[in-house]
C-alpha positions as MATLAB code, in Angstrom:
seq = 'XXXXXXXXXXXXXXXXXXXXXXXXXXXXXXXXXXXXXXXXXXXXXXXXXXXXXXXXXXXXXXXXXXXXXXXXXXXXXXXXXXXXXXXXXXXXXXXXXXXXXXXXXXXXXXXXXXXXXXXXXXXXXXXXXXXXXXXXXXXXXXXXXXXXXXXXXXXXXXXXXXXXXXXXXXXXXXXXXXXXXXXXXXXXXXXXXXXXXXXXXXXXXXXXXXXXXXXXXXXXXXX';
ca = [
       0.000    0.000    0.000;
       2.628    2.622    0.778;
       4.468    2.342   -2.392;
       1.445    2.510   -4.447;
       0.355    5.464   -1.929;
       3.858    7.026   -3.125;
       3.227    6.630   -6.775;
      -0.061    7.899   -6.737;
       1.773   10.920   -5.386;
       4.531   11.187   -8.049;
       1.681   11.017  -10.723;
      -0.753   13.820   -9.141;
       1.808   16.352   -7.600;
       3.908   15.838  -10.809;
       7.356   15.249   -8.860;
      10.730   12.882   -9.777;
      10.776    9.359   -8.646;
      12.976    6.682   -8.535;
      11.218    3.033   -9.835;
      12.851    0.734   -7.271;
      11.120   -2.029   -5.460;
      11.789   -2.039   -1.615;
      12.100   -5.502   -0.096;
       9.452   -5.172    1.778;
       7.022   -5.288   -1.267;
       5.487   -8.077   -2.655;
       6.997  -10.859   -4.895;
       5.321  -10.137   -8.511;
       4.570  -13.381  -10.731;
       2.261  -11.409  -12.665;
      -0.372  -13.215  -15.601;
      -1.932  -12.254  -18.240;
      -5.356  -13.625  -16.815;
      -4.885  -11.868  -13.761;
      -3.629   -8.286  -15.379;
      -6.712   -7.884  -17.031;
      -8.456   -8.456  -13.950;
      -7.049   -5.708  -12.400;
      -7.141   -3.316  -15.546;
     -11.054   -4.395  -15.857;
     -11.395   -3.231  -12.191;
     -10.320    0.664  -12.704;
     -11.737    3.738  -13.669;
     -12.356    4.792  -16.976;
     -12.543    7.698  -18.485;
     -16.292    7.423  -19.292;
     -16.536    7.711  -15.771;
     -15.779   11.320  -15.835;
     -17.413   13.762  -16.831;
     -16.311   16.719  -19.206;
     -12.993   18.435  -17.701;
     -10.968   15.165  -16.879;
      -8.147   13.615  -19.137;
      -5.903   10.382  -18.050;
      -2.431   11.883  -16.631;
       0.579    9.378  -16.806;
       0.955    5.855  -15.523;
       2.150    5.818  -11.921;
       5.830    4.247  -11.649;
       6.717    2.476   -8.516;
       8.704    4.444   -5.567;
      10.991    4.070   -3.169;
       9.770    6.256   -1.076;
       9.311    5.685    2.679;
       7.343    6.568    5.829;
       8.488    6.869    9.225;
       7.239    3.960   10.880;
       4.662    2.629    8.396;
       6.788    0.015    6.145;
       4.849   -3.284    6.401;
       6.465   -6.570    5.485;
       4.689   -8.200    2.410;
       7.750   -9.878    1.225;
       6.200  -13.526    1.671;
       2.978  -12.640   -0.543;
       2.482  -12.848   -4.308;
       1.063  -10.679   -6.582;
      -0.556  -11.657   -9.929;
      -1.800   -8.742  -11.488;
      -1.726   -5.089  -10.929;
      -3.111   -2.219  -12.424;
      -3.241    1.631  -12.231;
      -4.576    4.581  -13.882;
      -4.817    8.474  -12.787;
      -7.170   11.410  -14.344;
      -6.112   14.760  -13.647;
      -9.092   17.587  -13.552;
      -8.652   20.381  -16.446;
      -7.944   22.788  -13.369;
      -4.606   21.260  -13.216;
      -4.900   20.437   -9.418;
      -7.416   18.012   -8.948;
      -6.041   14.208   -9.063;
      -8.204   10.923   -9.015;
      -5.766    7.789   -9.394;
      -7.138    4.353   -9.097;
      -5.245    0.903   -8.884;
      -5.916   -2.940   -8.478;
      -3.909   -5.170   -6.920;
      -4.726   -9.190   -7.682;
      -2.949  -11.785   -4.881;
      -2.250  -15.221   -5.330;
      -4.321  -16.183   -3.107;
      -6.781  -14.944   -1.026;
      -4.395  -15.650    2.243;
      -1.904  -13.583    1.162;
      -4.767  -10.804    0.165;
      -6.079  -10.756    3.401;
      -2.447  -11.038    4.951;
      -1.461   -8.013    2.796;
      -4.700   -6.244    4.398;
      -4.367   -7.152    7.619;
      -0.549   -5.614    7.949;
      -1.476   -2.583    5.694;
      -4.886   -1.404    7.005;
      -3.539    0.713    9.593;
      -4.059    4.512   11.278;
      -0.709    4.921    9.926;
      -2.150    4.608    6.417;
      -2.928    8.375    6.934;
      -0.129    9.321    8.050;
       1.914    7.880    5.724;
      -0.360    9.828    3.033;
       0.083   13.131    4.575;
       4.097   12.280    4.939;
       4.027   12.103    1.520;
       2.262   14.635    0.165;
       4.692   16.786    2.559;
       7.643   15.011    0.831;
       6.385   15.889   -2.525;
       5.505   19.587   -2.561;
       8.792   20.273   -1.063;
      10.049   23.015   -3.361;
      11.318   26.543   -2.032;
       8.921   29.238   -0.570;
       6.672   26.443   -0.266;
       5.395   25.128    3.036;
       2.950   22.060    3.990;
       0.935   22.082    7.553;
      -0.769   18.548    8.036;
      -3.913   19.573   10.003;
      -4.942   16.159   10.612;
      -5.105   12.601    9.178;
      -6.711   10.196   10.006;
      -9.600    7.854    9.393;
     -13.082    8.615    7.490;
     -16.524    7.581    7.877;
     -17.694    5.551    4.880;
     -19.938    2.656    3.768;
     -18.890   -0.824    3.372;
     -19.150   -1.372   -0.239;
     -17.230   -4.209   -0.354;
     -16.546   -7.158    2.092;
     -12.910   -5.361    3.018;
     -13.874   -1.320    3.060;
     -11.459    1.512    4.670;
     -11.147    4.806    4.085;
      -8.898    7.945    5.498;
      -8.481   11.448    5.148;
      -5.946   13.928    5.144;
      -6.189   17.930    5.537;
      -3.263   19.563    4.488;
      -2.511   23.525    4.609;
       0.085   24.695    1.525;
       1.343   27.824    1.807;
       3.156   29.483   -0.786;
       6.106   32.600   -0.615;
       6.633   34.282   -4.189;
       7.727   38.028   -4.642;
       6.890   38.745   -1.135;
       3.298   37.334   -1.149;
       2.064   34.565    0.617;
      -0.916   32.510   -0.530;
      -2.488   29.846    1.169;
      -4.488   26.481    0.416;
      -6.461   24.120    1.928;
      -5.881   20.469    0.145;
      -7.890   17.676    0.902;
      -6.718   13.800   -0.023;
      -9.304   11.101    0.402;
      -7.978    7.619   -0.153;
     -10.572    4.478   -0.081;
      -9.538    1.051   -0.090;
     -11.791   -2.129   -1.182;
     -11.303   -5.800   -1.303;
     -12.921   -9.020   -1.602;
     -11.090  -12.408   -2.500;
      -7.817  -12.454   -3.719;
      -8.006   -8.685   -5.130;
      -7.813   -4.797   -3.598;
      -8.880   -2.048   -5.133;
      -8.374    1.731   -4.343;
      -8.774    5.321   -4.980;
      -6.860    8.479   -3.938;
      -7.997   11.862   -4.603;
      -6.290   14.924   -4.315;
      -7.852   18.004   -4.434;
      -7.940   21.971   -3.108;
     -10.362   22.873   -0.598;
     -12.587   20.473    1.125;
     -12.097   17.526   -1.227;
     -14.633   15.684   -3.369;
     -18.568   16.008   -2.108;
     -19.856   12.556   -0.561;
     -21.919   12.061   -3.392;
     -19.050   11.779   -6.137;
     -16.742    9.957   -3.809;
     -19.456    7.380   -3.060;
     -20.123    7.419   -6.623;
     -16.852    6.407   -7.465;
     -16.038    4.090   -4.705;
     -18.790    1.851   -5.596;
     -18.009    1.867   -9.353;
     -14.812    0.252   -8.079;
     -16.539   -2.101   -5.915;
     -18.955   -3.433   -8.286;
     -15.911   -4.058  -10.820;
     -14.182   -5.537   -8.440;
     -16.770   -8.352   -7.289;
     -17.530   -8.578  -10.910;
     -13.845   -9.553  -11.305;
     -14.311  -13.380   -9.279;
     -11.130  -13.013   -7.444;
];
């Protein structure tokens, strides 16, 4: 979860990264079969309406979190996808993935070790990490979990308010950013979206919306 957390990061904030797996993650013994499971589980763009256009693929990270790193070395992936669509506005960010196990053991193991408070935390560590760039300033006003329905038999979601605050010419602006990240799973796959946006974040009626577009696909799937 962190490193896809990271590269969901790279792709919306638009910073460098370094594609390195950690040996922490996951062995990959990826199939076809199971690739297109997780590609059939993600947004699309006729999800969207008028305004959004697919940014870049997300590569994977290094990046790391003080404290959050769990061990998923013993589990297998099979398939894994991703996709992000970046609002005309140039700030807004949804990015979905799909991860497919080898089994559902090792996706509930990889659940069980990654659905943590520290989830959150490792989100708004990031999103500090990225926007690092000079006269430019992050405040983390809280992170944390979110209330949200269970779509799927595995549901979690968190939350993260973030103030950026920005020095140029001797003015200082500042902005409120939300980042809402919801996680699903059921069988051997996981699904998840991350959105990144000024202000308060995404109204409960699109972020429901999209949540249980992902849901649907992913019990659709037969993992």
């Amino acid at each position: 979860m962190r490193r896809r957390l990271a590269a969901f990061l790279i792709v919306c904030l638009a910073v460098p990264a370094v594609a390195l797996a950690a040996d922490t993650d996951p062995k990959k013994q990826i199939t076809p079969a199971d690739r297109a499971k997780a590609r059939s589980v993600l947004l699309k763009a006729t999800d969207f309406t008028a305004g959004w256009k697919r940014a870049p693929g997300a590569p994977d990270s290094d990046a790391t979190c003080p404290g959050f790193n769990p061990d998923q070395s013993d589990l297998t992936l099979t398939g894994e996808a991703d996709v992000t669509f970046r609002h005309t506005n140039g700030v807004t960010s949804i990015a979905s993935f799909a991860e497919v196990f080898t089994s559902k053991a090792d996706a509930l193991a990889s659940w069980t070790r990654g659905n943590k408070p520290a989830v959150a935390r490792c989100l708004g560590h990031l999103f500090s990490q990225g926007v690092k760039e000079p006269g430019m300033q992050v405040e983390i006003v809280s992170a944390g979990r979110m209330a949200f329905p269970k779509l799927a038999p595995r549901t979690a979601a968190f939350k993260v308010v973030a103030r950026l605050t920005l020095t140029e010419n001797g003015e200082t602006q500042t902005v409120p950013f939300t980042l809402q990240f919801l996680v699903f799973g059921q069988g051997r796959g996981d699904t998840a979206i991350l959105a990144i946006s000024p202000g308060a974040g995404l109204g409960t009626a699109d972020l429901r919306g999209f949540g249980q577009l992902l849901a649907t696909r992913l019990a659709a799937a037969k993992l």
